[in-house]
C-alpha positions in Angstrom: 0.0 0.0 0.0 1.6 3.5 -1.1 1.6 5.8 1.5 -0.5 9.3 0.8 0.5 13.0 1.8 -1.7 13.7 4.6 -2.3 17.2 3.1 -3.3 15.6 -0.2 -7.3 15.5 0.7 -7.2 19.1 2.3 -5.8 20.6 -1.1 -8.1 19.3 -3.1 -10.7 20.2 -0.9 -9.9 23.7 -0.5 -9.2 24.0 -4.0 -12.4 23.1 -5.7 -14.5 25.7 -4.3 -11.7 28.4 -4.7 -11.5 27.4 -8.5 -15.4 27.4 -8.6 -15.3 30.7 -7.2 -12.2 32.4 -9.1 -14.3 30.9 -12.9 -17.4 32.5 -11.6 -15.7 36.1 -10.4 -13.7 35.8 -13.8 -16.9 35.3 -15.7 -18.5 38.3 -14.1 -15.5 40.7 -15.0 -14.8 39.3 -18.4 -18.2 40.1 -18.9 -18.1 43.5 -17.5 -14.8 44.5 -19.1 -16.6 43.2 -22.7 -19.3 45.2 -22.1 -17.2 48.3 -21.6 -15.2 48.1 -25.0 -18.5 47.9 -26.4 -17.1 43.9 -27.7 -21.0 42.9 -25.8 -24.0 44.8 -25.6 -25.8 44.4 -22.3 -28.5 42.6 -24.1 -26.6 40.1 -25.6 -27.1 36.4 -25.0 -23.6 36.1 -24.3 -23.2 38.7 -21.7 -26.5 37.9 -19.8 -25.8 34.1 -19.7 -22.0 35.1 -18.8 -23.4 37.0 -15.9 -26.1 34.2 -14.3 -23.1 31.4 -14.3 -20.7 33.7 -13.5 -23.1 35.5 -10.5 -24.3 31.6 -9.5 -20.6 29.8 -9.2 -19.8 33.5 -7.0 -22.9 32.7 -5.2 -21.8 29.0 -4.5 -18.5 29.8 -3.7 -19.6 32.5 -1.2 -22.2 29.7 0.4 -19.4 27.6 1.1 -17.6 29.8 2.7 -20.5 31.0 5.1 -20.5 34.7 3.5 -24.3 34.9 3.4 -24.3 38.6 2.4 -22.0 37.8 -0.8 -24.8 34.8 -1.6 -27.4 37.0 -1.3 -25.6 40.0 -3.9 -24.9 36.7 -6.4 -28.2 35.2 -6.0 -30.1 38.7 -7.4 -27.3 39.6 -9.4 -28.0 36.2 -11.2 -32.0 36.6 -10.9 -31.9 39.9 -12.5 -29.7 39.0 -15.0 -31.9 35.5 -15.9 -35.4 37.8 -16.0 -33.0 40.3 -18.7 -32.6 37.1 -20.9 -36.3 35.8 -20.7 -37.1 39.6 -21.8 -34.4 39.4 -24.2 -35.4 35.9 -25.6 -38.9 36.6 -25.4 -40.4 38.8 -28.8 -42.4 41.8 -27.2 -46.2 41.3 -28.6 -47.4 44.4 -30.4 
């Protein structure tokens, strides 16, 4: 039997949630910084969808590390940014 690091399972246990957490901030800012050079509108597919995975992994992230204020910002970051892509998706009846 091969001996393991006794650190090995804390690594990777801290790890995951900080690599959750660092795509879901880097969605948000890639998004924002897009949307500033004018490369994504704010009604774009791309940017809104960018911004609910982005604002959920955040919200995830910040639920795992007990920072209930930060979950709450992500969660209605991410609501507001899904009910912009239903309005978005869904053609305006005349």
């Amino acid at each position: 039997m091969v001996a393991q690091p006794i650190m090995a399972g804390w690594q990777s246990s801290v790890m995951a949630p900080v690599i959750i957490g660092s795509i879901g901030v880097a969605l948000l800012l890639i998004a924002f910084g897009l949307n500033l050079v004018r490369r994504l509108s704010e009604r774009s597919v791309w940017y809104l969808s960018m911004n609910i995975v982005g604002a959920l992994l955040a919200a995830w992230y910040a639920w795992a590390g007990g920072a209930v204020p930060f979950v709450i910002l992500e969660a209605v970051w991410a609501l507001t940014a899904l009910v912009r892509l239903i309005m978005v998706l869904m053609p305006r009846s005349s």
